[in-house]
N, C-alpha and C positions, 0 to 999 in steps of 0.2 A: 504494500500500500504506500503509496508515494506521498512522504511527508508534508504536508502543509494544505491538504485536501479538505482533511475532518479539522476544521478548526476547532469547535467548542467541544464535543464530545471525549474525542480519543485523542485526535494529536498536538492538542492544547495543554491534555495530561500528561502525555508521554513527554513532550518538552519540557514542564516540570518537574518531574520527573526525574530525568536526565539531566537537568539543572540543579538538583538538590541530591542526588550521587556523587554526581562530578566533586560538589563544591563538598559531599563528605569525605571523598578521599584526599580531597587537597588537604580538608583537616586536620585528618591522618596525617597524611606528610609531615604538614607542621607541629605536628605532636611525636611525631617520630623526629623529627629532629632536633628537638629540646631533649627526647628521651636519651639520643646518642650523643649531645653536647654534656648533659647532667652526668652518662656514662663514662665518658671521656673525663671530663673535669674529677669526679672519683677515681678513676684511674690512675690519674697524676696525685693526688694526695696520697695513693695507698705506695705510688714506688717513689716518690719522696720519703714518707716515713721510712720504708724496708732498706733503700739503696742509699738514699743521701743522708738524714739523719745520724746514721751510725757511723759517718765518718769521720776521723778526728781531725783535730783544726790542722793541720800542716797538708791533709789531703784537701780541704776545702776551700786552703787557699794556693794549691798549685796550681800553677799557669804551663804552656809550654814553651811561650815567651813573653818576655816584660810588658810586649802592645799587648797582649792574649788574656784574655777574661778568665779568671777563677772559677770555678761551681758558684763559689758565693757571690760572685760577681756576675754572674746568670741571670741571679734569682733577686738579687738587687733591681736587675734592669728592670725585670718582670713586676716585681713591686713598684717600681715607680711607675708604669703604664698600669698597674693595677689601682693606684690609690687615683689616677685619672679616671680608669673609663668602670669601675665598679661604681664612681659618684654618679657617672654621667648615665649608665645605664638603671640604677636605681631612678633618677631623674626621671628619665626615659617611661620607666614602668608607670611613673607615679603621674604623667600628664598622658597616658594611653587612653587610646578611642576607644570603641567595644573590638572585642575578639575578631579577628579576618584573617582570613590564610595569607602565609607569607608566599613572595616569592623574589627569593635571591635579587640583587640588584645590579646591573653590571658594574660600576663603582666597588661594591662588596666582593665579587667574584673578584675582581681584579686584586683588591684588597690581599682577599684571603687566597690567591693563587701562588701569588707576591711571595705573600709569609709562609707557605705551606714548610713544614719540614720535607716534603722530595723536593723544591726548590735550594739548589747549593749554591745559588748566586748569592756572592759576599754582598751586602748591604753595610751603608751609612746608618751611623746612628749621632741623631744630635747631642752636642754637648751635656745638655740637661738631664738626658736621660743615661748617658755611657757614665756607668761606674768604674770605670778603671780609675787605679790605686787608689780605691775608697779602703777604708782601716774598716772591718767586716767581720762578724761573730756568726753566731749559731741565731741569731735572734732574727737576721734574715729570714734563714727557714721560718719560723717560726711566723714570722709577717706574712710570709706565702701561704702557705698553709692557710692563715686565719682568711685572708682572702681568695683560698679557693671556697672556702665552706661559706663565706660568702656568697659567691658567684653562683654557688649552688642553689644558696636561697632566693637570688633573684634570676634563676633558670624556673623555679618552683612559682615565679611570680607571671614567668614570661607565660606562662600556659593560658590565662586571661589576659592575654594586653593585644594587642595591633602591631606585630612586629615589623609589617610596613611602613610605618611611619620613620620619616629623616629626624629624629632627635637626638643621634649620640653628637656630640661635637668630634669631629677628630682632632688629636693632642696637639700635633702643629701643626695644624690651621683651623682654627675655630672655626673658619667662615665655613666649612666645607660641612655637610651632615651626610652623617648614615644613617643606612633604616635599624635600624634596633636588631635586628636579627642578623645584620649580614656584622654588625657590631659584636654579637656574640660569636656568632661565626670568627671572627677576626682574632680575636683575646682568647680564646682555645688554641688556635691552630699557633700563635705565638707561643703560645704558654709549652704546647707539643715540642716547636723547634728550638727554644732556648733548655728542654728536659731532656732532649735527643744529646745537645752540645753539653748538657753536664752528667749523660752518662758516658759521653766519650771521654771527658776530661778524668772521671771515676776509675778508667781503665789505662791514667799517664801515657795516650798518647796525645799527639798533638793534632788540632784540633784542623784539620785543611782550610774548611769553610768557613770557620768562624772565629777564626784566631787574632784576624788583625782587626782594628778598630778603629776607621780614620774619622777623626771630626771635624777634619779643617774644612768643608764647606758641602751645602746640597745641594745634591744634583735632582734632577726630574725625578727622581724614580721617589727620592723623599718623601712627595708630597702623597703617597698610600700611608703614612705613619705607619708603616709596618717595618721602618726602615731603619734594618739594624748593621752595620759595620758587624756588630759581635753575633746578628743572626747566624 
């Protein structure tokens, strides 16, 4: 029966129908991908506790060269893009429209392609954010941590919010917004690549991709803030 025939009866329904499926499993999706971001985020706290915690300070602060980031120096940088964008995405939650399926952004894609851990291109990282020779304790971990368990609770918030909406600010450059979810997306897949670089540093060798650290100025590629010299 060729669509658009029966208007009121049958293919008036079958189009709603088909419009209230569709838009269920786009829901799904985006409940599936907070599920595998909460996953992921758990993840990371359970082999920080297991892998990095128990290591004493002389392995926490080895480097393989003097430009070259520590473990503690990893999780430094991580922390300070955390005490950014965990304000920014709380923010985000707390001025959210009603519930709508996400979908990815191209800005965010590119975002989180950028930072992916299989990405082994060296990145800049701005001065502000690069810890190198910061004087560093156990107390870093311990700031990471509290803002994963964080991150966690406003992943538990994202499940009601509008993750399409542009509200995260990005760190350098305010003017620019992301959608809230390609934000979360973002600060995961960092948090992956800078836990990838301090289980290689765990095993003294030296680190190819992420060793050097240049700050002396930005180039284009900057402007995703995913942009680490020590990625």
């Amino acid at each position: 029966m060729a669509c658009g025939l029966r208007l009121i009866d049958e293919t008036g329904n079958l189009f709603f129908e088909d419009f209230f499926v569709k838009k269920k499993e786009l829901i799904m999706k985006t409940t599936q991908l907070i599920s595998e971001l909460q996953t992921t985020v758990q993840g990371i706290i359970e082999t920080v506790e297991a892998e990095i915690l128990p290591l004493n300070k002389a392995a926490l602060n080895w480097k393989p060269a003097p430009e070259a980031w520590s473990i503690l120096e990893c999780f430094e940088h991580l922390n300070r893009y955390n005490r950014f964008y965990n304000a920014e995405l709380e923010r985000a939650l707390a001025r959210s429209a009603r519930p709508a399926t996400f979908q990815p952004g191209w800005l965010g894609n590119y975002f989180v392609q950028s930072i992916s851990p299989g990405n082994t291109k060296p990145m800049k990282t701005m001065k502000h954010l690069n810890p190198l020779g910061s004087k560093l304790g156990v107390k870093v971990l311990e700031e990471f941590l509290a803002h994963q368990r964080h991150l966690l609770e406003l992943l538990g918030k994202a499940k009601g919010a509008n993750l399409n909406q542009r509200l995260v600010k990005v760190e350098i450059l305010p003017l620019l917004r992301l959608k809230t979810g390609d934000a979360f997306r973002f600060v995961v897949a960092h948090e992956q690549r800078h836990l990838q670089q301090a289980i290689r540093l765990k095993g003294g060798g030296a680190d190819t991709v992420d060793a050097v650290d240049t700050v002396d100025s930005i180039d284009a590629v900057d402007t995703i803030d995913a942009v680490d010299s020590g990625q």
